[in-house]
Each structure stands twice: as C-alpha cells, then as structure tokens.
Phi, psi and omega in degrees: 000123184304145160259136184207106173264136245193104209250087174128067184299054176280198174302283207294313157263007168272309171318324173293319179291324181283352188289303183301323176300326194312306151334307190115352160314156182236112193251128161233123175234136210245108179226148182262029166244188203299318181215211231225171194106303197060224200303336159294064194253127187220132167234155153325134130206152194026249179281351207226139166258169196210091158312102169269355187248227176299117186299343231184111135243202208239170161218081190235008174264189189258331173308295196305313177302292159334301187293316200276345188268329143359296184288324169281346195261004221240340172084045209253295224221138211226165200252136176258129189257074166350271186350347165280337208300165169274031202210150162297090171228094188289357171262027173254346207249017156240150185315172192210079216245185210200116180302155186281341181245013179133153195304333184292331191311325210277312168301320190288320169292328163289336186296330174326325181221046154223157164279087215260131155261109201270204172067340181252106186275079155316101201235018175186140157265146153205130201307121165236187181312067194104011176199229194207168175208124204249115196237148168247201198261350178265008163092329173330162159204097171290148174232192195156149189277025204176135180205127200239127190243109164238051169273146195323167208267326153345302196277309185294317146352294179272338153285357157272342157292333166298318162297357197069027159259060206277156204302332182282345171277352194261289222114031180279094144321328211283005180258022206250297195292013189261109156215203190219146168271083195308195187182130172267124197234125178254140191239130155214168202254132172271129166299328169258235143221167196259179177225047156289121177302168188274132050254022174105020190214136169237101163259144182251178171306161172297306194275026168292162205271330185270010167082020182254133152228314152229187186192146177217121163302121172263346171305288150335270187334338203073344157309327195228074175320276185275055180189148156261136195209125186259150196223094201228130165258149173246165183313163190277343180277350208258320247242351178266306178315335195235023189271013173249326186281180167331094172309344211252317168313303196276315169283359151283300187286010161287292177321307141000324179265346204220052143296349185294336174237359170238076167329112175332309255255321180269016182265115172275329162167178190202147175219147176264150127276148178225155210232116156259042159186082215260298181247101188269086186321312188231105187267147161294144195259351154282156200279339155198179189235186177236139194265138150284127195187135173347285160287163177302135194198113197230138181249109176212205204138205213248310172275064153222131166083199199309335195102169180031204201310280177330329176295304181285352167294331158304296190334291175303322181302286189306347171289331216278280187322339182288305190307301205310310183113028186226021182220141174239141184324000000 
C-alpha cells in the first residue's frame, strides 16, 4: 500500500488525504497546532463562537461545488447571503458559505476519517531508503514513500533549511513568486447586542485611515446563537505595523473605530489573534509544484493556484490526483 505524510491538516491536506485514503493510500497528517483547520479557525468564548480566520468562500469549480454540497447535505456547512449586505459589492453577488457551527466545523468533519497528529511540529526530512523520514519537535519520527507539504512557504522554507534541503537545490522556483499579508484578528464578547446591518458585516477600503476592514456579527452570521460575538480584522498595512505590539493594546484600538456599532460600553471582553501568513497576495499560478528530491516530495496550499479557502482545496485534491496517476504537474 503506497505511503504518505502530509505536513498541515488545512483545507488543502485534509482534502489531499481523503482523496488518497479514498485510494487505498496509507496517510498520516501531521500539524503543529492544538487541532485541524489552520485558517478555517473558530475560538470558544464564554457561550458563544467567533470565526477568526476565514470568514467565508466561494464555490465555483464542479469538484468544489460536489464537495461543498456533499457538506450541505451533511449538515456542516450553511449558505451566508451575502447578497444581501447592505453595501455596493458586485463580489457579493453570488453565494457564500460558512460552516454551520464556524468555519473549524468544516476542517473538523473532514479530520473524522482521516489520521491526523495533532501537536507535531515538524522540525527536520530525512531522505531514507524508499522514502522519506519526518522528525518531529516531540521527538516522533513518521516514515513514507511520499510526502506532501502544505503548510505556508514561509514554515516550509524554513523546515526545509533545517533540513538541508534548500528550495534551489529540489528546483523550486515557484517560492520566489509567493508571499503573504498577515492579519490581526479581534474577537470579542458582547453583553448586548451591536447594530451591525444586516446580514451581519461591516467592510471598509483596504486603505482605511482606522485600520478596520472588516467586522461580523457571528450572531448574524449564525454561528454563534446564544452570545453575540463580534469578529473584527484589520488592514493588512495596519496589521504589518502592529504585528509585533502589544495584542491587547492594538485590539482596544481596533475596537475604538467601530464604536458607532459597538459601543464600549457592550463590549465584555475580547481576544486577539495574529495571523502572520493570513492572505497569500501574490500566488503560484499551478495548484502545486514538485520538489526534486530523493522522494516524492509535493508543496501546494492557498498559495498555489486559485487562492483561499476553494483554492487550497484543488490544490490538495490535484496533489492527490498527481500521486494517483489521474493528475498532471
């Protein structure tokens, strides 16, 4: 049975794994945070959740559109109607979906039939006989004929120089063309309720002076029933300025601009995130590259191909499909 590890339980390797279990592959996915998702992020607070990472996608390829309905009929994932907002956005004017109980819903139901390790920090490859060997910061060490990394190319960089595997030696180029727009993400709990319109979103210009781009009612939004709970990201220039200061400081001062719908006064409390590789602005335009290396060895995510959620799910799929031998580089 072919072997595979799988660096990053996002969209794009959880999608690559079921596609390969689907196969008959023997899969392991390896991430180093508390749980499965990455940007498809949901946090707790008090009674209520608040989607911090991605707000939203789209569904326009026929795989994707197949998956996402797959996910609707399954009770995962619920339709946000933009299309409603209260704002001139001609990208508003096709659907939008949302997980029903927060965007982690969606990562967590697909992790259900795949073997995912969570907690495992990938910090070193090592080429071995018929593969490959995956060492982790806990010390673990996984093996595999194949080994597919889709954590953002920053993290992938720098675990492949630790390893002695620098991208000009496999022949990557394509990481040259990548990069990313971090983001600061505020979450806080209401005591009341806000007087965001309806359907529940506030967007400003990218280039607003108070550093706000957007804001969600999660409440609205349906995620979050019993707690009102707000979702507010800053610009990606405000959010490269402060992305170092005080979090606790820089989300009182998000909050500060949108006293007109949030009032101090209803705000119970709040916590920040920070996303340093939030939006990958500028992308590889294939859905993944190929490494040269001892081993099968494949890099795809959110920066390759379309981008954001929908993207890295190709992504992951067309890596799967390369492996199989029903997909091409």
């Amino acid at each position: 049975m072919p072997s595979t590890i799988i660096i990053g339980a996002g969209m794009a390797g959880l999608t690559a794994a079921h596609e390969l279990i689907k196969n008959n592959h023997e899969v392991t996915v390896l991430d180093k945070g508390r749980g499965v998702g990455g940007r498809l992020a949901t946090r707790r607070l008090g009674d209520g959740r608040a989607d911090h990472g991605a707000q939203f996608f789209s569904a326009r390829t026929p795989d994707f559109q197949a998956h996402v309905q797959q996910l609707m009929e399954a009770g995962v994932v619920n339709e946000w109607n933009l299309q409603e907002a209260e704002i001139v956005d001609t990208t508003f004017r096709h659907p939008r979906y949302i997980g029903a109980e927060g965007m982690n819903a969606i990562a967590k139901y697909m992790a259900k039939s795949v073997p995912v390790q969570t907690g495992e920090r990938a910090v070193r490859i090592n080429p071995i006989a018929g593969g490959c060997q995956v060492v982790t910061e806990s010390g673990h060490t996984y093996e595999a004929a194949q080994l597919l990394i889709t954590i953002p190319v920053p993290q992938a960089e720098a675990l492949l120089k630790d390893s002695g595997l620098e991208p000009g030696s496999l022949e990557i180029r394509a990481f040259s063309n990548i990069s990313y727009q971090p983001c600061i993400a505020v979450m806080a709990v209401l005591n009341g309720t806000a007087t965001i319109p309806t359907p529940g979103i506030l967007r400003f210009d990218e280039n607003a002076d108070h550093g706000v781009a957007w804001v969600a009612d999660n409440r609205q939004k349906g995620i979050s029933p019993n707690q009102t709970t707000i979702t507010v990201h800053a610009t990606h220039a405000f959010s490269q300025l402060h992305l170092e200061d005080d979090l606790n400081a820089v989300g009182k001062k998000l909050l500060d601009q949108l006293t007109e719908w949030i009032p101090a006064c209803s705000v119970a409390s709040y916590q920040v995130h920070r996303w340093r590789y939030s939006l990958a602005n500028q992308r590889h335009d294939e859905a993944f590259v190929v490494g040269k290396a001892p081993f099968m060895l494949l890099f795809g995510g959110d920066g390759f191909g379309m981008g954001n959620v929908e993207g890295a799910f190709q992504s992951g799929l067309q890596m799967a499909r390369f492996l199989l031998g029903t997909g091409r580089a």
